[in-house]
PDB file of N, CA, C and O in Angstrom:
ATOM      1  N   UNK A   1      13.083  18.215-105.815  1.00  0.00           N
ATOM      2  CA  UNK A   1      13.523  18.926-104.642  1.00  0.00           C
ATOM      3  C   UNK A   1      12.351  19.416-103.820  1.00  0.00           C
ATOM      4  O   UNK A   1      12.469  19.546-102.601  1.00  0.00           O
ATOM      5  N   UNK A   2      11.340  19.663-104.387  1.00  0.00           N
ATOM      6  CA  UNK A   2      10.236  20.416-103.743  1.00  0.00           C
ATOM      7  C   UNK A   2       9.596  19.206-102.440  1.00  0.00           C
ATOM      8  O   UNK A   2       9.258  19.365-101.267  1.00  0.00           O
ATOM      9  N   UNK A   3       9.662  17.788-103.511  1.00  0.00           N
ATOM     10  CA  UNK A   3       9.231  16.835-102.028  1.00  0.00           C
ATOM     11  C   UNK A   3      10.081  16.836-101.498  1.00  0.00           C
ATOM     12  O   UNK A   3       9.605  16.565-100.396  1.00  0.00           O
ATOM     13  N   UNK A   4      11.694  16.983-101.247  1.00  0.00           N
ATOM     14  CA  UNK A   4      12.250  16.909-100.006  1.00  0.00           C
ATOM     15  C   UNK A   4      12.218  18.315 -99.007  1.00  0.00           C
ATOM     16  O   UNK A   4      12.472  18.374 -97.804  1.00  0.00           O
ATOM     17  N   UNK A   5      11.850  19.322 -99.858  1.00  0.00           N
ATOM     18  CA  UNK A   5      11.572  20.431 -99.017  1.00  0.00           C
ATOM     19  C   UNK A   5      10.152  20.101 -98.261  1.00  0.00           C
ATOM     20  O   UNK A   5       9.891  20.388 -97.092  1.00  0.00           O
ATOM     21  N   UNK A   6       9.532  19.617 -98.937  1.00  0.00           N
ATOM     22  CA  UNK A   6       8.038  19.294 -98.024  1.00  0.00           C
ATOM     23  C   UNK A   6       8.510  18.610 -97.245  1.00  0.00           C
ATOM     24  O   UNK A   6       8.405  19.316 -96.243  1.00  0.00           O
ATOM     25  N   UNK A   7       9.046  17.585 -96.885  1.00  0.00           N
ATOM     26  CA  UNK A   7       9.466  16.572 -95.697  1.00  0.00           C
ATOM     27  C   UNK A   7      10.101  17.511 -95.058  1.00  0.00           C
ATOM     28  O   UNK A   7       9.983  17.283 -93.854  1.00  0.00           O
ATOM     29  N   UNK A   8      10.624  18.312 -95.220  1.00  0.00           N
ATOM     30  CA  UNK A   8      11.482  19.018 -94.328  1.00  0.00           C
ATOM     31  C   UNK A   8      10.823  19.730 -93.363  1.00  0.00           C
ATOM     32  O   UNK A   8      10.915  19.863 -92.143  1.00  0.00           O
ATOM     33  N   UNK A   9       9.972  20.250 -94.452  1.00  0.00           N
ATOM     34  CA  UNK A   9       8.577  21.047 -93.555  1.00  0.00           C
ATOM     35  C   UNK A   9       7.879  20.380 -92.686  1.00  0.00           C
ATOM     36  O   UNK A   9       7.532  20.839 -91.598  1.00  0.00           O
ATOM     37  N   UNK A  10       7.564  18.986 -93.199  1.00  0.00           N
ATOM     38  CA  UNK A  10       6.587  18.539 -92.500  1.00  0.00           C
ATOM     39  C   UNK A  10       7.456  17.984 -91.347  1.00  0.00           C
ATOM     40  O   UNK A  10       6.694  17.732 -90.414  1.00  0.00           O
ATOM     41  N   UNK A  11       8.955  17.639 -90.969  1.00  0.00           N
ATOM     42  CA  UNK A  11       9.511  17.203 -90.151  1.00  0.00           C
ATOM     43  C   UNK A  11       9.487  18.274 -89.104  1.00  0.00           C
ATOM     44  O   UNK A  11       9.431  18.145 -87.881  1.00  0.00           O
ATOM     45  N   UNK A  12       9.547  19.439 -89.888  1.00  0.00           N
ATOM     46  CA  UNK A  12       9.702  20.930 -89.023  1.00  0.00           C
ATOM     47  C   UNK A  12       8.985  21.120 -88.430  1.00  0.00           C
ATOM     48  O   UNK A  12       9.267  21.733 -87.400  1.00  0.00           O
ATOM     49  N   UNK A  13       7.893  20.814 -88.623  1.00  0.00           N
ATOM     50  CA  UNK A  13       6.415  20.878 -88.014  1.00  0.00           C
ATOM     51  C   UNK A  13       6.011  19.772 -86.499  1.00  0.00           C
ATOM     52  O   UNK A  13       5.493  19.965 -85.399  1.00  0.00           O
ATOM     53  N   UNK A  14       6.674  18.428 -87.336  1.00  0.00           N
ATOM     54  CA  UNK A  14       6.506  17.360 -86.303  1.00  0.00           C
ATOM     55  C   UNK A  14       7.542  17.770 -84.896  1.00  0.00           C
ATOM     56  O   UNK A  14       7.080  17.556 -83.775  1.00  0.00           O
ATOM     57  N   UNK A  15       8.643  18.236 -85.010  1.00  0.00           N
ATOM     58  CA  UNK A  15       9.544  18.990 -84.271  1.00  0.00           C
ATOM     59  C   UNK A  15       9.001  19.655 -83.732  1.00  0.00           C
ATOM     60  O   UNK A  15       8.466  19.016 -82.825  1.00  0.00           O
ATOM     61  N   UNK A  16       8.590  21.257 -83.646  1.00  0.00           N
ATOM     62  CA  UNK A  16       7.946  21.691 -83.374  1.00  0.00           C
ATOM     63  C   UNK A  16       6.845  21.282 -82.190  1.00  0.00           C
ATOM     64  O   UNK A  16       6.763  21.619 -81.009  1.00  0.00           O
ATOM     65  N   UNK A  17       6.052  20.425 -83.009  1.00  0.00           N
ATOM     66  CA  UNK A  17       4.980  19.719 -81.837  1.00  0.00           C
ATOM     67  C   UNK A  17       5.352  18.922 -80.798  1.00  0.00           C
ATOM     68  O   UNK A  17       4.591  18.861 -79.832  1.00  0.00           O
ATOM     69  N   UNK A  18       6.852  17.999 -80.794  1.00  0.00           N
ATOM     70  CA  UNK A  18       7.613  17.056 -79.894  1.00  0.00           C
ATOM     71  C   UNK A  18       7.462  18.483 -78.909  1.00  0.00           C
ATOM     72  O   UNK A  18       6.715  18.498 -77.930  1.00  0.00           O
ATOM     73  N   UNK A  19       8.555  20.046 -79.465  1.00  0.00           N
ATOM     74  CA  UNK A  19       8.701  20.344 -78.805  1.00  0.00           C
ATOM     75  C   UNK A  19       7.769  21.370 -77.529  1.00  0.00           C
ATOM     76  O   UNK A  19       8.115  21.750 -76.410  1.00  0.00           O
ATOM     77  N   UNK A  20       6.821  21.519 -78.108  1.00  0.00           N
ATOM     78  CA  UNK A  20       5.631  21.643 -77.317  1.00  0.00           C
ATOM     79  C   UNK A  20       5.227  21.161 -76.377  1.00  0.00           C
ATOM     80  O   UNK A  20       4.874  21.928 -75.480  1.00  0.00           O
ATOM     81  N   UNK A  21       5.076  19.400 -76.122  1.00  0.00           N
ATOM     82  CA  UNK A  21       4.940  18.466 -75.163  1.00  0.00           C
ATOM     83  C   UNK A  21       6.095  19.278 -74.005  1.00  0.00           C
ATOM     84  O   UNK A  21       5.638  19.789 -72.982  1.00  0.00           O
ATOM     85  N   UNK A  22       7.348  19.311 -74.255  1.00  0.00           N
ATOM     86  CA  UNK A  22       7.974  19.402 -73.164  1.00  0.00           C
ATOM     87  C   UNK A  22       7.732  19.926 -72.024  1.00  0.00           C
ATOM     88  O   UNK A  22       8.115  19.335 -71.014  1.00  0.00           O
ATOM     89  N   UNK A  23       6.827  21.533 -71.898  1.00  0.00           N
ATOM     90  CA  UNK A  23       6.230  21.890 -70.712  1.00  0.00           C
ATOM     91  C   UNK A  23       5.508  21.441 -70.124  1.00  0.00           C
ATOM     92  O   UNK A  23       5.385  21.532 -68.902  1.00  0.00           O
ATOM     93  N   UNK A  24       4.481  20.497 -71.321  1.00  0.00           N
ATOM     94  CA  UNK A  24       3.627  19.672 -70.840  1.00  0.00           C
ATOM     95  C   UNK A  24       3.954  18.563 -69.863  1.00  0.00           C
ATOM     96  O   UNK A  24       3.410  17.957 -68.940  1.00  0.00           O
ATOM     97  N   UNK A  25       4.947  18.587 -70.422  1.00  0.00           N
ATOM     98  CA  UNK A  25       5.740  17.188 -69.417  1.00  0.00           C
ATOM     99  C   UNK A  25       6.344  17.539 -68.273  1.00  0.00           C
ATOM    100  O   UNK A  25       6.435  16.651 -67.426  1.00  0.00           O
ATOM    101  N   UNK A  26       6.949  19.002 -67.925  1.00  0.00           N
ATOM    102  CA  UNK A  26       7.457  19.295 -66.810  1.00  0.00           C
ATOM    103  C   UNK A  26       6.585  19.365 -65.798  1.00  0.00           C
ATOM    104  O   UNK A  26       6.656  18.800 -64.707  1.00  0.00           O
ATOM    105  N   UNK A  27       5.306  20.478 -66.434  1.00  0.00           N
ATOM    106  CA  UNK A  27       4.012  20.361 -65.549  1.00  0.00           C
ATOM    107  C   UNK A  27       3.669  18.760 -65.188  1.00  0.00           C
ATOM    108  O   UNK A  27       3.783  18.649 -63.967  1.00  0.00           O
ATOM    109  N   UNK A  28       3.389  17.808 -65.635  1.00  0.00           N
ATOM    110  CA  UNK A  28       2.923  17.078 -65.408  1.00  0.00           C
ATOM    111  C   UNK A  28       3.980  15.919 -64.208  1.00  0.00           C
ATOM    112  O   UNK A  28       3.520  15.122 -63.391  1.00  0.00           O
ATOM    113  N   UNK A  29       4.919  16.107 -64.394  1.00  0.00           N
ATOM    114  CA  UNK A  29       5.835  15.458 -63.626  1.00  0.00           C
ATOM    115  C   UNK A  29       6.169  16.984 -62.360  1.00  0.00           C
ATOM    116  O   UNK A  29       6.831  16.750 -61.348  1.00  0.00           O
ATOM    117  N   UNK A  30       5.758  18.059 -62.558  1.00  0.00           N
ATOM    118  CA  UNK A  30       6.013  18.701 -60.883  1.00  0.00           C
ATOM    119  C   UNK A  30       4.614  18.632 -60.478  1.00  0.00           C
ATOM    120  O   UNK A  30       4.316  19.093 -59.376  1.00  0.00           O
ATOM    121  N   UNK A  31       3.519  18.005 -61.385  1.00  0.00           N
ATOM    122  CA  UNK A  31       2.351  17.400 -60.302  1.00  0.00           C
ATOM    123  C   UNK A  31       2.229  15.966 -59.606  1.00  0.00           C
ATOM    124  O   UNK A  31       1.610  15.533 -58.633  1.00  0.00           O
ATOM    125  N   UNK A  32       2.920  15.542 -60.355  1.00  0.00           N
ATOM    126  CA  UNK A  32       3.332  14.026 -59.515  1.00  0.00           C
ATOM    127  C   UNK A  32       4.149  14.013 -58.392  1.00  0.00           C
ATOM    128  O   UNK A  32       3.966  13.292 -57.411  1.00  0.00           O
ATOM    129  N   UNK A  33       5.372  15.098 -58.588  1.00  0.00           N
ATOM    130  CA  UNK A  33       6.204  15.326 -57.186  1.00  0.00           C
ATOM    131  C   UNK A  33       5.367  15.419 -56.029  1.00  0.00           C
ATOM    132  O   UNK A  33       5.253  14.636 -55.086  1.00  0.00           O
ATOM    133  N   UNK A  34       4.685  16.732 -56.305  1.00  0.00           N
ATOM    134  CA  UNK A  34       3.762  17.717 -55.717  1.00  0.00           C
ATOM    135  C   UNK A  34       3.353  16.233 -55.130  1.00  0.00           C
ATOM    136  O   UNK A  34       4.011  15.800 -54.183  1.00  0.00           O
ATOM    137  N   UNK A  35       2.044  15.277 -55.795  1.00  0.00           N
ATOM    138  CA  UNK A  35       0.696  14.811 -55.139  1.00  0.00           C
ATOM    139  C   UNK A  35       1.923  13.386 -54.404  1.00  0.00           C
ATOM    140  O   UNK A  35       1.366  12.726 -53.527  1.00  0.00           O
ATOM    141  N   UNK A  36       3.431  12.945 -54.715  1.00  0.00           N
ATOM    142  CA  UNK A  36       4.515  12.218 -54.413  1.00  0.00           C
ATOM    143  C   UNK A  36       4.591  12.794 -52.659  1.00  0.00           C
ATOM    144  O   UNK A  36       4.340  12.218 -51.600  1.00  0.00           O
ATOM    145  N   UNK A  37       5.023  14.079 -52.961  1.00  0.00           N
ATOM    146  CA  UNK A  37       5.174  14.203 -51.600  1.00  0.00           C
ATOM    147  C   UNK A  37       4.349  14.266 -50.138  1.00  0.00           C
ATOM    148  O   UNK A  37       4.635  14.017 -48.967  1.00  0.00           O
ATOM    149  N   UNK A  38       2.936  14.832 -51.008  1.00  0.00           N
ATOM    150  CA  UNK A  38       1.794  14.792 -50.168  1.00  0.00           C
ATOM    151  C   UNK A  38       1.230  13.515 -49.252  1.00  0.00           C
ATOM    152  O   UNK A  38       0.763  13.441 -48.115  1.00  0.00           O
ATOM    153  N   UNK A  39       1.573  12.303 -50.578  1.00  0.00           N
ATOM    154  CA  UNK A  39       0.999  11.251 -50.091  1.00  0.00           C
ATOM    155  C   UNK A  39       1.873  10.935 -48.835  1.00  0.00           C
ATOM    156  O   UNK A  39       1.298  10.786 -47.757  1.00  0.00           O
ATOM    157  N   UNK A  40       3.549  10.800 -48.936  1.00  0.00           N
ATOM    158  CA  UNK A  40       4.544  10.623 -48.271  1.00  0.00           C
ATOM    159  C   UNK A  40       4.191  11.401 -47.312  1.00  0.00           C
ATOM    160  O   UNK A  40       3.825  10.611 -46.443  1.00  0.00           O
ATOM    161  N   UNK A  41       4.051  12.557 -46.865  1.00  0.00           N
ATOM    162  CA  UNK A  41       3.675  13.735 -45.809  1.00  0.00           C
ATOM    163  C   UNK A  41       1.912  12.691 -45.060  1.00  0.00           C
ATOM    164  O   UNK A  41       1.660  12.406 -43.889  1.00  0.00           O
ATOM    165  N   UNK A  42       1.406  12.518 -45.829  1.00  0.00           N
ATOM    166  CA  UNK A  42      -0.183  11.483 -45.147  1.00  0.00           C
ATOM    167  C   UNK A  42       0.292  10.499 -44.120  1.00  0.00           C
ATOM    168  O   UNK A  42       0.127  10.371 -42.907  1.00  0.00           O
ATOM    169  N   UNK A  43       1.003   9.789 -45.142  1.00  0.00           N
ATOM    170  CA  UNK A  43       1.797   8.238 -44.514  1.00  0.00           C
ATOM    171  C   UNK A  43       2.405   8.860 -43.339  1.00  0.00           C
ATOM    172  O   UNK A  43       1.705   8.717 -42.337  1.00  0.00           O
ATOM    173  N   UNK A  44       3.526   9.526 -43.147  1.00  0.00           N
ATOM    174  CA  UNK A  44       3.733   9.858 -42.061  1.00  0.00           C
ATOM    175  C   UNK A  44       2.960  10.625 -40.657  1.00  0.00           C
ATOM    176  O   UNK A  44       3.472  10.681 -39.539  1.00  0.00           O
ATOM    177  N   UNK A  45       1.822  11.097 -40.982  1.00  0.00           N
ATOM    178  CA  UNK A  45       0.859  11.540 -40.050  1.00  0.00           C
ATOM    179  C   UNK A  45       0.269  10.406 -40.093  1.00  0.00           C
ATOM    180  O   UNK A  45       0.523   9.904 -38.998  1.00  0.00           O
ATOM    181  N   UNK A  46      -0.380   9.668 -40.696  1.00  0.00           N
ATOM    182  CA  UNK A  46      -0.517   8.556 -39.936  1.00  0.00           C
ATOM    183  C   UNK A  46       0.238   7.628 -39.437  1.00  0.00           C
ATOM    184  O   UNK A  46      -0.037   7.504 -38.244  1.00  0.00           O
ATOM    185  N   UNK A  47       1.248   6.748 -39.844  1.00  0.00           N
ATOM    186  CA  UNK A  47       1.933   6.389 -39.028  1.00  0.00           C
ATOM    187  C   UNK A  47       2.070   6.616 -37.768  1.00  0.00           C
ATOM    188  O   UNK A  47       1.896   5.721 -36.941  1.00  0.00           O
ATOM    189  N   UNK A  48       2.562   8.444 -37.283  1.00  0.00           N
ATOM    190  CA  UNK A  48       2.296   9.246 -36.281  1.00  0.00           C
ATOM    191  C   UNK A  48       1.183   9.240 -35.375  1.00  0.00           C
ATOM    192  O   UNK A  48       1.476   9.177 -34.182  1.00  0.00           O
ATOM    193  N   UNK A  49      -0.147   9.298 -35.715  1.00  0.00           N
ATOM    194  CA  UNK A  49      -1.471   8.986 -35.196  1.00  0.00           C
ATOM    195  C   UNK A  49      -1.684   7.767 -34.966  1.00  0.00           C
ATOM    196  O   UNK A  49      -2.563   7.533 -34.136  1.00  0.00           O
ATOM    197  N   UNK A  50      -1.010   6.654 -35.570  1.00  0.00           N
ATOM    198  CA  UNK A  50      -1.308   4.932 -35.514  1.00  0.00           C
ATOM    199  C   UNK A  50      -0.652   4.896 -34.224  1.00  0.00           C
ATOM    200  O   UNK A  50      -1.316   4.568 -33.241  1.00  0.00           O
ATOM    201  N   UNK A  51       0.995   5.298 -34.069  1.00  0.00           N
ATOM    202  CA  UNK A  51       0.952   5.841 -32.563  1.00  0.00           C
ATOM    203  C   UNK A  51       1.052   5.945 -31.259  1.00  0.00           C
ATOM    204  O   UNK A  51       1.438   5.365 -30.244  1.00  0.00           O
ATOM    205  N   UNK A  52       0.395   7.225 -31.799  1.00  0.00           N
ATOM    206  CA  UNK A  52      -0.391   8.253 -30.604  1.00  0.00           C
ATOM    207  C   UNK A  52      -1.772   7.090 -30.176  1.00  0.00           C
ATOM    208  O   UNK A  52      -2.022   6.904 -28.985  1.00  0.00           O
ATOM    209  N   UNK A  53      -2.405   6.532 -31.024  1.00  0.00           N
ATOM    210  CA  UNK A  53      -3.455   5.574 -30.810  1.00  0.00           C
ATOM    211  C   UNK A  53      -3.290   4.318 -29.895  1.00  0.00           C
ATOM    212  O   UNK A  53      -3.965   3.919 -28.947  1.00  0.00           O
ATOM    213  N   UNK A  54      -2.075   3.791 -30.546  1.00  0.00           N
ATOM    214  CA  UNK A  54      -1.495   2.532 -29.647  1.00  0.00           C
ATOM    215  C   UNK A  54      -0.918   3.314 -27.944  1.00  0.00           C
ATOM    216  O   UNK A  54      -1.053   2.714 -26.878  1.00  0.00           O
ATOM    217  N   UNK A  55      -0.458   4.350 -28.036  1.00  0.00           N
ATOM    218  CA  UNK A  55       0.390   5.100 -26.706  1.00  0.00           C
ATOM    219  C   UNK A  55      -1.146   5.110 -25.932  1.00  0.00           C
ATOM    220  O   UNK A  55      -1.218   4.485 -24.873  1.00  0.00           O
ATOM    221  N   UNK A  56      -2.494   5.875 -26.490  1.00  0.00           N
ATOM    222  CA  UNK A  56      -3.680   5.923 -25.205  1.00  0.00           C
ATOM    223  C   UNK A  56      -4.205   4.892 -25.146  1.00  0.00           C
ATOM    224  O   UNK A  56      -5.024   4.681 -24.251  1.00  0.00           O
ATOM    225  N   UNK A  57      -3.882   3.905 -26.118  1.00  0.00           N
ATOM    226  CA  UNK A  57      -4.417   2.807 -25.570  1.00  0.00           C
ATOM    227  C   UNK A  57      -4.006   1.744 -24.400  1.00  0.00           C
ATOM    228  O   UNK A  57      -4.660   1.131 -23.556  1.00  0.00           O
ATOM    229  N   UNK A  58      -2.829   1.800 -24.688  1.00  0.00           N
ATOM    230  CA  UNK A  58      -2.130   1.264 -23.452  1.00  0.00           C
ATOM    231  C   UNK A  58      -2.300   2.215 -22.122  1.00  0.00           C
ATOM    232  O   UNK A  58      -2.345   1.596 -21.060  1.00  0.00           O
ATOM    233  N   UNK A  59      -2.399   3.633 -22.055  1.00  0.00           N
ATOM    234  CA  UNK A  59      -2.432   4.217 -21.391  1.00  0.00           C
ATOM    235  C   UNK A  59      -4.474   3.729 -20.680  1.00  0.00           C
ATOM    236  O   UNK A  59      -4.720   3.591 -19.482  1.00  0.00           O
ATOM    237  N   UNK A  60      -5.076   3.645 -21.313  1.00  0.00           N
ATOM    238  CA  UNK A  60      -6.321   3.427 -21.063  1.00  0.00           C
ATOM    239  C   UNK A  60      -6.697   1.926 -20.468  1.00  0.00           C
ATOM    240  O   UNK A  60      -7.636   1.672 -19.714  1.00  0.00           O
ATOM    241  N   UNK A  61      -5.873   1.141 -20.920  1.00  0.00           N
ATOM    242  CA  UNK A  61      -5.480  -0.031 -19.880  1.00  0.00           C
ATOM    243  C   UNK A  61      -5.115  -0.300 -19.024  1.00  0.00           C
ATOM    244  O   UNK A  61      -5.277  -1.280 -18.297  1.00  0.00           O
ATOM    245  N   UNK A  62      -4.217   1.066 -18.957  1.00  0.00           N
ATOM    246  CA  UNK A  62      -3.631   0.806 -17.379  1.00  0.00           C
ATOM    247  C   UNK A  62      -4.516   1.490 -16.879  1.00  0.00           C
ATOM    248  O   UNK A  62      -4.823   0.770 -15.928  1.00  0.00           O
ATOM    249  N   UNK A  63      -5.139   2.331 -16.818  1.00  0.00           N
ATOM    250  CA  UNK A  63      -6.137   3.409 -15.947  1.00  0.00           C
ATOM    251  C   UNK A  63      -7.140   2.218 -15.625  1.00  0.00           C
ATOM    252  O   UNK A  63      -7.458   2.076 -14.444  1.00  0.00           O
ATOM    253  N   UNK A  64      -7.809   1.110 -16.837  1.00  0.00           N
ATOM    254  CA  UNK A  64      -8.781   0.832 -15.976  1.00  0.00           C
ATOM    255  C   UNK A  64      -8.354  -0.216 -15.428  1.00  0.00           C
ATOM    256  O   UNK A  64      -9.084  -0.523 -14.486  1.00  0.00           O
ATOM    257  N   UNK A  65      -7.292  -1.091 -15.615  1.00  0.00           N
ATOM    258  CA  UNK A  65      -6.589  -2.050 -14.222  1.00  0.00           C
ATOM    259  C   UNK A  65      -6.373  -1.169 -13.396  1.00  0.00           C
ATOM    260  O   UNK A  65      -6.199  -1.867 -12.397  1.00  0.00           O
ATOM    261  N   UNK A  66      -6.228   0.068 -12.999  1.00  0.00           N
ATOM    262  CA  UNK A  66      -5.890   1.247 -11.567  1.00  0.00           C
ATOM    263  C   UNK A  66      -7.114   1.253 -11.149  1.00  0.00           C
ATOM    264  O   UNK A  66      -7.328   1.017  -9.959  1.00  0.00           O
ATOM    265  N   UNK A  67      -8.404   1.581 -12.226  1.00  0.00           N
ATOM    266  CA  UNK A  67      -9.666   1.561 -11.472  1.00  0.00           C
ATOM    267  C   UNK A  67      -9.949   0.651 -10.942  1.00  0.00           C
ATOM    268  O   UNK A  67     -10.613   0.881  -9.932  1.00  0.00           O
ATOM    269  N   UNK A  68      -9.653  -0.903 -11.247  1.00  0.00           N
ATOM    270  CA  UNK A  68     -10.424  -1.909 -11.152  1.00  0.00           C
ATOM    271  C   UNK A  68      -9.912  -2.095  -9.291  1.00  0.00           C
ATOM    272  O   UNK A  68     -10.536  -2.369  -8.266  1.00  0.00           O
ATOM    273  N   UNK A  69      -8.224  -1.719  -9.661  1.00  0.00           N
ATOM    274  CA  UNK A  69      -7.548  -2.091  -8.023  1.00  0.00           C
ATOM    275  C   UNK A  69      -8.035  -1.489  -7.120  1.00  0.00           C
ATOM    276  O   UNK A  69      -8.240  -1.950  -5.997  1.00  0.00           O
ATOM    277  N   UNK A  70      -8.327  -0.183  -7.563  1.00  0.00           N
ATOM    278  CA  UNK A  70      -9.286   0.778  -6.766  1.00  0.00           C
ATOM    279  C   UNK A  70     -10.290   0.360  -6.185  1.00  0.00           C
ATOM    280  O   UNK A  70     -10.286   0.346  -4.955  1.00  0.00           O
ATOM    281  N   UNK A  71     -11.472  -0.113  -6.945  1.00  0.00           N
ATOM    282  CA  UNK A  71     -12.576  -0.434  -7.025  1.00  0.00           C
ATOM    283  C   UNK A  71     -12.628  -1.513  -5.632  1.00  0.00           C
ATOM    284  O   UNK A  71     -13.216  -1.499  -4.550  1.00  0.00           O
ATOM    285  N   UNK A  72     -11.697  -2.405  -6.305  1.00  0.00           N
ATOM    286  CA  UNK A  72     -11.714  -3.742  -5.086  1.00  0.00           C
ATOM    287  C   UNK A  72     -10.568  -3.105  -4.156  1.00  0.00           C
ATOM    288  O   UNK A  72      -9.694  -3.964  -4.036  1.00  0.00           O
ATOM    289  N   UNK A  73     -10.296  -2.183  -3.598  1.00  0.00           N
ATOM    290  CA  UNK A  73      -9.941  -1.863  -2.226  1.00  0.00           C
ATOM    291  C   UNK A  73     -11.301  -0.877  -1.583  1.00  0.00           C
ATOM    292  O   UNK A  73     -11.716  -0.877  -0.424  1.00  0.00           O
ATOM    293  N   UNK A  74     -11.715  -0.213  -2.544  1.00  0.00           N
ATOM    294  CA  UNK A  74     -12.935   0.327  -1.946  1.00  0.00           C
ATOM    295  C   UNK A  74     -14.227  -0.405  -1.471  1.00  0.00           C
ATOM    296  O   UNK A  74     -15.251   0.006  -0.924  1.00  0.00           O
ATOM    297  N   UNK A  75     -13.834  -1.564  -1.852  1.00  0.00           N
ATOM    298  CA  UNK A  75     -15.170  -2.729  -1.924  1.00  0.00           C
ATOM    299  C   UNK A  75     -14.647  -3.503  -0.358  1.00  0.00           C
ATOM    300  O   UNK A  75     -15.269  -3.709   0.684  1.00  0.00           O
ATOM    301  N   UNK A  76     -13.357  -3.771  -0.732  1.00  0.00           N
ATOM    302  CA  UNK A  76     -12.877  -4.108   0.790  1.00  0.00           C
ATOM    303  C   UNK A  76     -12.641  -3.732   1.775  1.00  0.00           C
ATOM    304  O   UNK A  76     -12.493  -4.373   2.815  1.00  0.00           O
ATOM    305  N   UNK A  77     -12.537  -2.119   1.513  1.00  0.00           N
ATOM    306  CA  UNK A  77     -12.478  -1.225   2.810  1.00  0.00           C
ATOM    307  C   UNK A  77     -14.629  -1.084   3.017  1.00  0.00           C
ATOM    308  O   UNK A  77     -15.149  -1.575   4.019  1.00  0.00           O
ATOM    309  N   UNK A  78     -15.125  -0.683   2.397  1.00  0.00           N
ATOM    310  CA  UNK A  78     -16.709  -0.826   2.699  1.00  0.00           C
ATOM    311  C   UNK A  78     -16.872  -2.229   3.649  1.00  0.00           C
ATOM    312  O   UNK A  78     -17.493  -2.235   4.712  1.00  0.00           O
ATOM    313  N   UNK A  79     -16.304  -3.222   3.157  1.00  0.00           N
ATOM    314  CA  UNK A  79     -17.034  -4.573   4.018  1.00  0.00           C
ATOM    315  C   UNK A  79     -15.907  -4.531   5.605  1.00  0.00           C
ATOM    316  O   UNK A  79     -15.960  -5.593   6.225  1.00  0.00           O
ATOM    317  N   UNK A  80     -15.339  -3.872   5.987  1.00  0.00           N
ATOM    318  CA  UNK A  80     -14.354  -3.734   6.463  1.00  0.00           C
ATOM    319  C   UNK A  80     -14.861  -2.595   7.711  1.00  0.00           C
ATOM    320  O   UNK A  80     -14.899  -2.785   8.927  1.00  0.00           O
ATOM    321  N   UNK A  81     -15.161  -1.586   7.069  1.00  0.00           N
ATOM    322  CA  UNK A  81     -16.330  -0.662   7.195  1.00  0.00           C
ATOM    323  C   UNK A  81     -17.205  -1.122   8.421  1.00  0.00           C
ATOM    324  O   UNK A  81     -17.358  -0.818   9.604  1.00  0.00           O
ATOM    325  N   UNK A  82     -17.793  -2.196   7.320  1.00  0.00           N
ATOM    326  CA  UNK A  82     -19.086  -3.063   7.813  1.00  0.00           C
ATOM    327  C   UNK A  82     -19.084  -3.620   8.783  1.00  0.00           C
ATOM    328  O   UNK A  82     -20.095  -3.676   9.484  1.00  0.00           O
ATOM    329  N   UNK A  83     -17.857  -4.243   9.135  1.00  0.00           N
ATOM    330  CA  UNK A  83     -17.665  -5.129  10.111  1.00  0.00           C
ATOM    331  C   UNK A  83     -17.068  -4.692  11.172  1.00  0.00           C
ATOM    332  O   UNK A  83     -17.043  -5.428  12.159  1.00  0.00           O
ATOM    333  N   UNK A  84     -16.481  -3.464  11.214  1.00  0.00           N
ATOM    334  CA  UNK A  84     -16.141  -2.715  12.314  1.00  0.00           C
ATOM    335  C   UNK A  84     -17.881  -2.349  12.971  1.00  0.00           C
ATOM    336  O   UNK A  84     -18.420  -2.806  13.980  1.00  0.00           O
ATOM    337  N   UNK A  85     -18.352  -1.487  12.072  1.00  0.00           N
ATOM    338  CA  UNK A  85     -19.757  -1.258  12.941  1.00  0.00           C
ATOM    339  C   UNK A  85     -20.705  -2.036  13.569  1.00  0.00           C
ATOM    340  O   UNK A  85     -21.715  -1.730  14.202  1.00  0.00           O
ATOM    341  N   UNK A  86     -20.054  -3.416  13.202  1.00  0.00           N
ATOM    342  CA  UNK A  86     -21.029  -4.677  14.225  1.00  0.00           C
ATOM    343  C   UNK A  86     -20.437  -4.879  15.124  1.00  0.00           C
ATOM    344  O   UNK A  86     -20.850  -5.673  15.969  1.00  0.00           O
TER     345      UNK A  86
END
């Protein structure tokens, strides 16, 4: 009887230690949520900024086709200019 009381013990023991892990395991899975959601929260700011990036860029295309139209009416009003004063 005494070795099945030792197994008992020693099962009691192994028990015991399973049940120990368990906080370990909660902690460790509400740090995965935790660094889960963060990453998800990144992805979406960038996404967001990818964009905002594509929106000034197009916006910066059109400004310098506006400059460029600019440019060549100012170039044609100068020779224009020019040719009035002769």
């Amino acid at each position: 009887m005494n070795k099945h009381l030792k197994q008992l013990v020693d099962l009691s023991k192994i028990d015991k230690d399973i049940d120990a892990f368990e906080p370990r395991i909660e902690e460790a899975n509400h740090k995965y949520e935790t660094v889960l959601a963060t990453k998800e929260n990144l992805a979406s700011q960038i996404a967001t900024l990818e964009e905002e990036i594509q929106a000034e860029t197009v916006k910066k295309q059109k400004n310098e086709l506006h400059l460029a139209e600019l440019t060549d009416k100012l170039s044609e009003n100068a020779k224009k200019s020019a040719e009035i004063k002769t």
